[in-house]
C-alpha positions in Angstrom: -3.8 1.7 26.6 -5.7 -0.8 25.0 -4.9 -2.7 21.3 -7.7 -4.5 19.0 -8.1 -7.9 19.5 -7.3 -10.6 16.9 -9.2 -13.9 16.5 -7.1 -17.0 16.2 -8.9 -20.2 14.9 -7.5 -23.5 15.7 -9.4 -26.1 13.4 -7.1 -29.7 13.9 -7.5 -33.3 15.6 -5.5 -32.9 18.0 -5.7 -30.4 20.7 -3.0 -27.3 20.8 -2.3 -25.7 23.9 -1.0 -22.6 23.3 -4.1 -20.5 24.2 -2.7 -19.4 27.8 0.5 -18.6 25.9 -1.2 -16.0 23.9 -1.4 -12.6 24.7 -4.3 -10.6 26.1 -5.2 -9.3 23.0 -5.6 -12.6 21.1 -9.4 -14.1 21.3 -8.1 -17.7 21.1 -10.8 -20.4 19.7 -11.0 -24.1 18.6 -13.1 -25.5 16.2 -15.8 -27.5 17.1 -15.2 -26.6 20.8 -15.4 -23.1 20.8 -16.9 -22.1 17.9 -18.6 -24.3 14.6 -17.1 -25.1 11.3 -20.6 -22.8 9.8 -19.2 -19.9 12.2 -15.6 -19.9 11.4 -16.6 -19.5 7.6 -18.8 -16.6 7.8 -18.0 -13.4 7.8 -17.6 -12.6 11.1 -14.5 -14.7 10.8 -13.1 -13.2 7.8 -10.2 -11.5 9.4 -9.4 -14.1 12.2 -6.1 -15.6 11.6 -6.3 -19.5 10.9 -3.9 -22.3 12.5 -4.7 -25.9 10.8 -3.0 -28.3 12.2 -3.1 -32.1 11.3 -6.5 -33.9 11.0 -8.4 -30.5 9.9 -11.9 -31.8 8.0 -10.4 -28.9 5.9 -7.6 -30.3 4.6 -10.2 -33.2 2.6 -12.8 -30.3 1.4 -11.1 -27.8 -1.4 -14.5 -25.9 -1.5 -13.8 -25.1 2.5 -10.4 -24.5 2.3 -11.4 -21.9 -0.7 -13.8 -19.8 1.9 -11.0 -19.2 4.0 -9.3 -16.0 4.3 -6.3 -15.1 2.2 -3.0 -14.5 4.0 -3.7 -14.9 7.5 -3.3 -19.2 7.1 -0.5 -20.8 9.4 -0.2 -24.5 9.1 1.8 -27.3 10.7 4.6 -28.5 9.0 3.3 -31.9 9.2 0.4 -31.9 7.5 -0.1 -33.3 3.9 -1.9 -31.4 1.4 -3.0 -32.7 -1.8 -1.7 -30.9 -5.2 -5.2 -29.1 -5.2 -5.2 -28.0 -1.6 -1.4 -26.7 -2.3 -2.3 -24.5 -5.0 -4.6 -23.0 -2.8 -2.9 -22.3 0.1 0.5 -20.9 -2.0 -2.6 -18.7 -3.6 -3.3 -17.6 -0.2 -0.3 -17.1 0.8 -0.3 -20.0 3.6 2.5 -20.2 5.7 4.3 -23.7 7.1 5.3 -23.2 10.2 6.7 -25.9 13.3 3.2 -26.6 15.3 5.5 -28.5 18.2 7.8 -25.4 18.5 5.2 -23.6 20.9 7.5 -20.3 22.1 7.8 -19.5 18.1 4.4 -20.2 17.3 3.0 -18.1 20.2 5.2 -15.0 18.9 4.3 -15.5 15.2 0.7 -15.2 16.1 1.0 -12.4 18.6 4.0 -10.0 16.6 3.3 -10.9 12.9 -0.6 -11.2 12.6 -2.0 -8.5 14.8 -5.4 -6.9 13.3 -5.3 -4.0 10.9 -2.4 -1.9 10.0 -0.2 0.1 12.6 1.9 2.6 10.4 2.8 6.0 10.3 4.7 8.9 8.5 6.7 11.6 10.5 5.6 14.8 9.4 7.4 16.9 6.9 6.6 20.6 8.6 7.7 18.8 11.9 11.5 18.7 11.1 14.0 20.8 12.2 17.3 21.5 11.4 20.1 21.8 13.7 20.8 25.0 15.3 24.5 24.7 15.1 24.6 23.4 11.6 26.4 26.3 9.9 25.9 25.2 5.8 23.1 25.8 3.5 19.4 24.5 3.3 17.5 23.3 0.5 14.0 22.9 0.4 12.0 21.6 -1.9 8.3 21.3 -1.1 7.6 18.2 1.2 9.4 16.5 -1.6 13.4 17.0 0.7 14.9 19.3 2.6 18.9 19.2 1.5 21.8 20.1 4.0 24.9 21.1 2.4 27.9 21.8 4.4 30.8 20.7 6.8 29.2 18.7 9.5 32.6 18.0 11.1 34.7 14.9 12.0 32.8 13.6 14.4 28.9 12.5 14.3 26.7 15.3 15.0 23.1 15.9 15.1 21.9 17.7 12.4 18.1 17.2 12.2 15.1 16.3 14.5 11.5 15.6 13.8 9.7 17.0 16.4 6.5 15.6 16.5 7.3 11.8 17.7 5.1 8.9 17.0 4.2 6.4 19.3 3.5 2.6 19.9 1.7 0.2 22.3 4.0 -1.7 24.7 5.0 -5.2 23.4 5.7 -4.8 19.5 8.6 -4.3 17.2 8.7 -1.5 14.6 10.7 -0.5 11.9 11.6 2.9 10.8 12.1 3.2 7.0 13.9 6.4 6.2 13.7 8.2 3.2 17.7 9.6 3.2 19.8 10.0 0.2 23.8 11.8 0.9 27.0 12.4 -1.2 30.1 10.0 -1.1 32.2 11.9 1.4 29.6 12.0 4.6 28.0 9.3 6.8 24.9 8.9 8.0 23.3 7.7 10.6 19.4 7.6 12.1 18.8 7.3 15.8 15.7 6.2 17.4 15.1 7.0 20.9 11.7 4.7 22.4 10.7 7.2 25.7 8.1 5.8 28.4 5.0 7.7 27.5 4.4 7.1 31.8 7.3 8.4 33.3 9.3 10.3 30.5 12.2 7.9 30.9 14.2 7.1 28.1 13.9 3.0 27.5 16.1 2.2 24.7 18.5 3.8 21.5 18.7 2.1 18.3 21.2 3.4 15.5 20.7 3.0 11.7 23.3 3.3 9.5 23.5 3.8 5.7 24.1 0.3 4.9 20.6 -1.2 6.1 18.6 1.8 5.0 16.9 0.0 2.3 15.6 -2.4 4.9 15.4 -0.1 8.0 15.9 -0.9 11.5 13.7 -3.2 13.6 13.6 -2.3 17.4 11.5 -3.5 19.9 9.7 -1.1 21.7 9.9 -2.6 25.3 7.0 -3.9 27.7 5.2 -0.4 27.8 3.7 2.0 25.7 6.1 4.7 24.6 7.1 7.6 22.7 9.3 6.9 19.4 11.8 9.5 18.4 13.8 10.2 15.4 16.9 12.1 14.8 20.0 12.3 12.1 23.4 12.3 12.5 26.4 13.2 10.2 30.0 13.7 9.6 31.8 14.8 7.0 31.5 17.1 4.1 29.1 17.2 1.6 25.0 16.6 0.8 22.1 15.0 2.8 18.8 14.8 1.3 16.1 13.9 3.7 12.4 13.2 2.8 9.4 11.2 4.9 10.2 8.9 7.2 8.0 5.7 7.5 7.3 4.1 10.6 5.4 0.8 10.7 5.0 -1.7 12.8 6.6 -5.1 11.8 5.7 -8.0 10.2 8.7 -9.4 10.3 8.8 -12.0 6.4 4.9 -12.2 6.5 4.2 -8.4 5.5 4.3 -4.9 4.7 1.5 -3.1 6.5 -1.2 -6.0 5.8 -0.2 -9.2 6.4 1.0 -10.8 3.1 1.5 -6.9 1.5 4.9 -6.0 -0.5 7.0 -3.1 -0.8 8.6 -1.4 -4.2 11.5 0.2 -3.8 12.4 3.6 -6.1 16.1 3.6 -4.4 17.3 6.3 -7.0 14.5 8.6 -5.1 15.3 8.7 -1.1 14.6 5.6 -1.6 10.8 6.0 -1.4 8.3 3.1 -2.2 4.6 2.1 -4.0 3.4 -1.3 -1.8 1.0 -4.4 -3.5 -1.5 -6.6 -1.5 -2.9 -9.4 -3.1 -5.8 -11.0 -2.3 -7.0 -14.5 -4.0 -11.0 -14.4 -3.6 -12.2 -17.2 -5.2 -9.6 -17.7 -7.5 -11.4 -17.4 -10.6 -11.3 -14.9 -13.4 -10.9 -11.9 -13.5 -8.1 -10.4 -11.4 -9.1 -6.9 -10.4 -6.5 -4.4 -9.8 -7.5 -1.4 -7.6 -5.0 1.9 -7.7 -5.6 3.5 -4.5 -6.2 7.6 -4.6 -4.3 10.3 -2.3 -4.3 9.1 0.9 -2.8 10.4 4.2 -2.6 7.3 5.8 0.1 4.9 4.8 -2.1 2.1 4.3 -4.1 0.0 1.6 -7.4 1.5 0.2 -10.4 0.0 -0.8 -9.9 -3.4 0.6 -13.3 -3.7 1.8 -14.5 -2.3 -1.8 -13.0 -5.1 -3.7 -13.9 -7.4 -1.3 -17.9 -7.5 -2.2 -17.0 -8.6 -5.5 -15.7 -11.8 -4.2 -12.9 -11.8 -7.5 -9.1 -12.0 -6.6 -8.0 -8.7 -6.4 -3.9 -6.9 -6.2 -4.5 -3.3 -4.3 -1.7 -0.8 -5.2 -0.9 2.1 -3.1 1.7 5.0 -3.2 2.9 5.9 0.0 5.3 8.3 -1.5 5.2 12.7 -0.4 2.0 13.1 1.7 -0.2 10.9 0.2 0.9 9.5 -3.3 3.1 10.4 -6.4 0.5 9.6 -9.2 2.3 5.8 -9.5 4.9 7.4 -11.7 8.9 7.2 -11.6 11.8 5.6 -13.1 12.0 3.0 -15.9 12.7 0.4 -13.2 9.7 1.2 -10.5 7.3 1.3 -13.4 8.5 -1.9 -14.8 8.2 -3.4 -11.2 4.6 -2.1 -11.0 3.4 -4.0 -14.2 5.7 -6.9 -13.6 3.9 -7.0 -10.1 0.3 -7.1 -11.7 1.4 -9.8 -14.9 3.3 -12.2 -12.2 -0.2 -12.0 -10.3 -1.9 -12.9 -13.4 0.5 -16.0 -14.0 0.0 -17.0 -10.9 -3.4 -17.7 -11.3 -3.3 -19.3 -14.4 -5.4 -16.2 -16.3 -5.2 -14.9 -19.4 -3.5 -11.5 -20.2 -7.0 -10.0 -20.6 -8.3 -11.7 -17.5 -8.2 -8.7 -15.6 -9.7 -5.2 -14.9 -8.1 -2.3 -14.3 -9.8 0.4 -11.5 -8.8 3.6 -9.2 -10.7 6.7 -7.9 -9.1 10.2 -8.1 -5.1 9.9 -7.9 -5.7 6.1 -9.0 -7.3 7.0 -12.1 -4.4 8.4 -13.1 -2.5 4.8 -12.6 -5.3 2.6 -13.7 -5.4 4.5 -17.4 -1.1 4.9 -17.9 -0.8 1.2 -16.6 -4.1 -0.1 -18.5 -2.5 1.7 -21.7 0.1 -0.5 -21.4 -1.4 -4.3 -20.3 -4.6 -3.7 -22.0 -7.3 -5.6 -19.9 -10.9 -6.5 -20.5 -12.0 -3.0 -19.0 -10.5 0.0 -17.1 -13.3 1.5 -14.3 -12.7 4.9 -13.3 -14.0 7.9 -11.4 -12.7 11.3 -10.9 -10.0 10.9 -14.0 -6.7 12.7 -13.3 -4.6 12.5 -16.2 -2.6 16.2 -16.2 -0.5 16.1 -12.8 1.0 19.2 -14.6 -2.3 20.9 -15.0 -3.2 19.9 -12.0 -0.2 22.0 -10.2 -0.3 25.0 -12.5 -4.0 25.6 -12.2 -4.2 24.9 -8.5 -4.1 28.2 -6.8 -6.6 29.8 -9.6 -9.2 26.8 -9.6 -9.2 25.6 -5.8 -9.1 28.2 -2.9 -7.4 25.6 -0.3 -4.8 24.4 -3.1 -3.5 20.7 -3.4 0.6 21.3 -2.8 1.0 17.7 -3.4 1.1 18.3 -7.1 3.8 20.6 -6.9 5.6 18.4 -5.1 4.8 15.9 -8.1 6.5 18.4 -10.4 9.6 18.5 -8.4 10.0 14.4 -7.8 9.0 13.9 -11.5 10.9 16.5 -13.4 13.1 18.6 -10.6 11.0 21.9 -11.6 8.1 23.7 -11.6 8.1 25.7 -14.7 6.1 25.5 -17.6 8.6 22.9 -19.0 7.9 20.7 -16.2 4.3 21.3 -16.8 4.2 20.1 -19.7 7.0 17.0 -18.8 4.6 15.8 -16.8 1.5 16.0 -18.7 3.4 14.2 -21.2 4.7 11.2 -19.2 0.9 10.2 -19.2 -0.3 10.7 -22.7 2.4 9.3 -24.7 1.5 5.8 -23.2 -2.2 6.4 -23.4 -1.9 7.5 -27.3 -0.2 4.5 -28.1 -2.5 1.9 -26.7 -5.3 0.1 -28.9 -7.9 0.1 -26.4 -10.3 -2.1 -29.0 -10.8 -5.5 -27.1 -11.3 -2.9 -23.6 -14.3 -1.6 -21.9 -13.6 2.0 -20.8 -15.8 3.0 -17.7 -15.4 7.1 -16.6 -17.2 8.6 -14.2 -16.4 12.4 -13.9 -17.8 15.5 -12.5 -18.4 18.4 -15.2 -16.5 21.2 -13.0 -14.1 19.7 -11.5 -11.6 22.2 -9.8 -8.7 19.5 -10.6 -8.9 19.1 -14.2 -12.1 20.5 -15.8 -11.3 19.2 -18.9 -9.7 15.6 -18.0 -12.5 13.8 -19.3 -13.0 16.2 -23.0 -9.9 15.4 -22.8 -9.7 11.3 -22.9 -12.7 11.3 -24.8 -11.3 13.5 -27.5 -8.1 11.5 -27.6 -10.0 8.2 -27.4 -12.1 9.3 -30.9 -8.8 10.0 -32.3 -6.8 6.9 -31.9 -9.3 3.8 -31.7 -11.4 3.3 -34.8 -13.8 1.2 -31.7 -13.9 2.3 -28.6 -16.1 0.7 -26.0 -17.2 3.7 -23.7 -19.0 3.8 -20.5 -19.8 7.1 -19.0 -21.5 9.3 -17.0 -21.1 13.3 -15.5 -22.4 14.7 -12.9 -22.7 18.7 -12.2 -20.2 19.7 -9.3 -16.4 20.0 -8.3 -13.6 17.4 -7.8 -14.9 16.1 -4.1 -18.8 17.6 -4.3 -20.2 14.2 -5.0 -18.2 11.4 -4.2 -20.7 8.9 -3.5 -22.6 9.1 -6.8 -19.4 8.4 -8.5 -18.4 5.5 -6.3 -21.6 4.0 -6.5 -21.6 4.2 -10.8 -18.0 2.9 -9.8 -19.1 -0.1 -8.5 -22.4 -1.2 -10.5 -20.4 -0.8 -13.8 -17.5 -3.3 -12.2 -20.5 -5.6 -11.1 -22.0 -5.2 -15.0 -18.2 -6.1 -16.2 -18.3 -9.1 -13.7 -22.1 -9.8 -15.0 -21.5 -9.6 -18.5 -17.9 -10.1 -19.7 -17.0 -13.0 -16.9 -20.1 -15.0 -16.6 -20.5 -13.9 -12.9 -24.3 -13.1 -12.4 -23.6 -13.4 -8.4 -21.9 -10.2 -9.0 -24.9 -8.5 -9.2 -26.0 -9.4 -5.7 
């Protein structure tokens, strides 16, 4: 099997000879011998990781070092960078590393900065109990699945996923698990990494309940193989299990993207939102971008913010199947907005420098959080702001269903009855009636019959008339159902945050 090829950019005086060190699937270059200064500044260089070593024309041109990309910067130890060209590169997220230590250099590049995300969630449907486990089963949804009983003094298997993951030959991974277990049993995960060739068993790892808030790191051996994931216990007592992640690692330069960074919720299997900052062109404003429902356990709309050339924090919830709605307790919330205002202080902007956007599940973040740090605008399309609705009206309004917000009901308020309903419903609008939403440019686009919510934007706009004595509204309808026009909205999405760029930041190149 074959993996994606990176590009590597060595831009320094001297030469660095670790190109026949690198692996196959690095496309190894050196500036102004392989490839121009012009080149390696365009685009087509925009995701190539960048090794500047001492002597870099770079390191004298600020404007250069500002075109290159964020987070994927290594450079040598050695080299002195004036208080301007610092800023920058702790802005981007550039990493010192030892330039004359070859071997660690060599497997930084190859095992931390591979292209693109590798990640993946185990299946909820795909886990089985033990046959022999005698106690009592708990489901609820894909939220967890709850074994209660004796599982004896001695470790004993008591569940299996059965579909497996896999990996190409040569990496590490790391298997989060989502596990939570009452005070008189033990725990433990075991990952077995099978040769997808031959069916022979390479390697066993063991996770126990000590490092499950970091997970265990393995390596998966020299080919590519099968990764397989089972639980043990012993004892008497509870365990909860939920999703298990399994990504490959980063080692410290990551989660998922190079430079992203995981949330923890540990009182909730201890399940996790994830942040990726990007530093554009380091001026105002910072644009935050709530990801919607998403299957994938990755970063959306990277690309998106991208075109706007703005720094920009992405947010995704990699929580149940494909996102909880960004709710949960007092502490992951806080984390969430404390995440977004240390980005802000880290660029030296103002509290209002920023806009707040998200599409579907996101617009349900980009409104409760927006309520709360009041930017300069909030852009939205496809508003969501009754999770509660959402799962009682579900099996009347949309043939094929969306389970996921039942499951909301059950991680947000351990029910699905009409109390829970309306719990939930709540959790949103007593944030959103309390903000003052005068100095902020609202931006909704909606679609008049949508088969989520029909009445999520009446709704905001009647509540908006209500509480703001000046409201700044931007929006636009279109006739159709949640999904029947998804382009129309995204494009309204993104001319009204070029027109917010345009006209409230002084950035006519938006526009382009």
């Amino acid at each position: 099997m074959a993996d994606k090829k990176q590009k590597v950019v060595y831009w320094g005086a001297a030469p660095l000879d670790i190109g026949e060190y690198l692996s196959a699937h690095v496309d190894f270059k050196t500036v102004d011998q392989d490839v121009t200064i012009i080149e390696v500044l365009s685009g087509s260089y925009r995701d190539a990781v960048f090794l500047l070593g001492v002597g870099a024309t770079v390191w004298n041109q600020p404007e250069m070092f500002a075109k290159l990309p964020a987070n994927l910067i290594l450079y040598d130890l050695r080299c002195i960078l004036s208080p301007e060209i610092q800023r920058m590169a702790d802005l981007k997220n550039a990493h010192p590393l030892d330039f004359t230590d070859r071997d660690r250099l060599v497997h930084v590049v190859h095992y931390d900065f591979f292209p693109g995300r590798w990640s993946y969630k185990l299946p909820f449907e795909s886990l089985r109990v033990a046959s022999t486990f005698q106690g009592d089963v708990l489901e609820e949804g894909q939220v967890g699945i709850t074994l209660r009983g004796n599982f004896g003094a001695d470790w004993t298997t008591i569940a299996t996923w059965q579909q497996m993951t896999w990996s190409y030959g040569d990496w590490y991974e790391t298997l989060y698990p989502e596990c939570q277990f009452s005070k008189d049993v033990d725990v433990q995960f075991l990952v077995r990494v099978v040769s997808i060739k031959s069916g022979a068993l390479l390697s066993t790892h063991h996770l126990d309940a000590s490092h499950f808030q970091d997970g265990i790191t393995f390596y998966v051996g020299k080919e590519d193989a099968y990764i397989m994931v089972s639980v043990t216990a012993r004892g008497e007592g509870d365990v909860t299990l939920g999703w298990q992640h399994v990504n490959r690692t980063r080692e410290t330069y990551g989660h998922l993207f190079a430079g992203g960074e995981m949330i923890k919720e540990p009182q909730a299997l201890s399940q996790g939102v994830a942040t990726y900052f990007e530093a554009g062109d380091l001026k105002p404003p910072l644009i935050v971008y709530f990801s919607g429902f998403h299957g994938a356990e990755t970063f959306e709309g990277n690309y998106m913010m991208r075109i706007f050339k703005s720094p920009y924090l992405l947010v995704t919830d990699n929580r149940l199947e494909g996102g909880a709605s960004y709710f949960g307790s007092d502490g992951l919330e806080e984390q969430i907005a404390a995440a977004i205002r240390n980005t802000l202080k880290r660029l030296g902007f103002g509290p209002h420098d920023i806009i707040f956007t998200g599409l579907s599940m996101g617009t349900t973040a980009a409104l409760y959080y927006g309520a709360q740090l009041l930017p300069r605008a909030i852009v939205v399309g496809k508003p969501l702001p009754d999770w509660g609705t959402v799962a009682l009206t579900g099996r009347l309004l949309r043939p094929t269903g969306f389970p996921t917000a039942l499951d909301m009901l059950l991680i947000h308020q351990g029910n699905t009855d009409s109390t829970a309903v309306a719990g939930l419903n709540e959790h949103f609008w007593k944030k959103f009636r309390k903000a003052d939403f005068s100095r902020t440019i609202l931006g909704i686009a909606y679609m008049k019959q949508d088969d989520y919510q029909p009445d999520a934007f009446p709704k905001i706009y009647r509540q908006l008339s209500e509480q703001n004595g000046r409201v700044q509204l931007l929006h636009k309808g279109w006739i159709g159902r949640h999904n029947d026009d998804t382009n129309s909205v995204v494009a309204w999405f993104v001319r009204t945050i070029r027109l917010t760029l345009k006209n409230e930041f002084n950035r006519p190149e938006a526009m382009n």
